[in-house]
C-alpha positions, 0 to 999 in steps of 0.5 A, spaced: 497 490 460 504 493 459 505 498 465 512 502 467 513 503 473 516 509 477 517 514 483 511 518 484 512 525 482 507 532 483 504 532 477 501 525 478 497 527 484 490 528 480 490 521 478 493 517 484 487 522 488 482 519 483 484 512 484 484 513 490 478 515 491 476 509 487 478 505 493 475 508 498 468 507 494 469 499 495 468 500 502 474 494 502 481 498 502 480 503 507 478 505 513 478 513 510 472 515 508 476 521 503 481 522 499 487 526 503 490 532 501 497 531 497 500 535 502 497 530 508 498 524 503 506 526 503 507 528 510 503 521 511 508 517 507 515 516 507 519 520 503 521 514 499 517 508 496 512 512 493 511 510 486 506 508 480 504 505 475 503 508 468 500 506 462 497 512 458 497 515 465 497 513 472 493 507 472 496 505 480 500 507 485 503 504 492 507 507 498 510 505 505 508 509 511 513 508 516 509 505 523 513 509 528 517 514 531 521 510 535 528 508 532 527 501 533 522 501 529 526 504 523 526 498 519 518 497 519 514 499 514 506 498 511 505 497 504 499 501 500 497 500 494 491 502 489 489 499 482 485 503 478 478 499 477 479 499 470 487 496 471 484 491 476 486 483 475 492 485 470 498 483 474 499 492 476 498 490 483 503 485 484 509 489 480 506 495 484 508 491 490 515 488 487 517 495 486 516 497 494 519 491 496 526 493 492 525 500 494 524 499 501 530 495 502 534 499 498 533 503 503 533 499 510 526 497 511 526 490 513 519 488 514 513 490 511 506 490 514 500 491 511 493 490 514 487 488 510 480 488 510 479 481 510 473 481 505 479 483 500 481 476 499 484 478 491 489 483 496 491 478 502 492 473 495 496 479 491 500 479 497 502 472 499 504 472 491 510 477 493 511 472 500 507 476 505 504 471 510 498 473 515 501 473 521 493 475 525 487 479 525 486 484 529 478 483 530 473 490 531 480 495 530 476 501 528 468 502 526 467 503 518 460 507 517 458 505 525 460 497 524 466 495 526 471 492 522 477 487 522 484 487 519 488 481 516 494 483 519 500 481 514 508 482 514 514 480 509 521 480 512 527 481 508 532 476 505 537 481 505 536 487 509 536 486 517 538 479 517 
């Protein structure tokens, strides 16, 4: 599938939330249960690294959170990305992350985080593909519909910012 990859803009709002909202429904990608609205998704993600696939539409996005308010911190972020179900399994992940990956060095960032469902094993696969590596689990870290879930904790550090 040919897909342009580029920074999030307003407009694309409605189908990042559609997308989005195809996540959740999986019961594997989130801990959320509802979409957010666009202003706390902006508020809740850096002001760069938000960018998405296109194909005749948005058919996936991916954004960097910062992990803490704290300077030392300032390098480190968590990776999310989203694939439309019917893009799914077409390389759209993987140049998702690629993009985050030049976009969060670009700006400092030195490792990336991302903590994932380990029932997701197409996300933990798409994310060593780019060099994460899992560096543990964090077992019952939050209930999902009254059960608890793990995470699969995951990092990728720079070759070139931070060494």
């Amino acid at each position: 599938m040919y897909v342009t990859i580029r920074p999030m803009k307003d407009e694309d709002w409605e189908q990042v939330k559609n997308i989005y909202a195809e996540g959740i429904q999986t019961g594997d990608a989130t801990f959320e249960s509802d979409v957010p609205s666009k202003d706390d998704f902006d508020k809740a993600h850096l002001a760069f690294g938000k960018v998405v696939a296109e194909n005749f539409g948005v058919v996936g996005w991916a954004a960097l959170t910062g992990v803490s308010g704290r300077c030392v911190y300032a390098g480190v972020a968590e990776v999310s990305v989203y694939v439309a179900e019917a893009a799914r399994g077409k390389g759209v992940g993987k140049l998702l992350l690629e993009e985050l990956i030049t976009e969060s060095e670009r700006n400092g960032i030195w490792t990336l985080l991302a903590g994932i469902f380990p029932e997701n094993t197409v996300s933990i696969k798409l994310h060593e593909s780019v060099g994460f590596r899992t560096i543990g689990k964090r077992e019952r870290i939050g209930k999902m519909n009254g059960v608890w879930r793990d995470t699969v904790m995951m990092e990728r550090r720079s070759e070139s910012v931070g060494v």
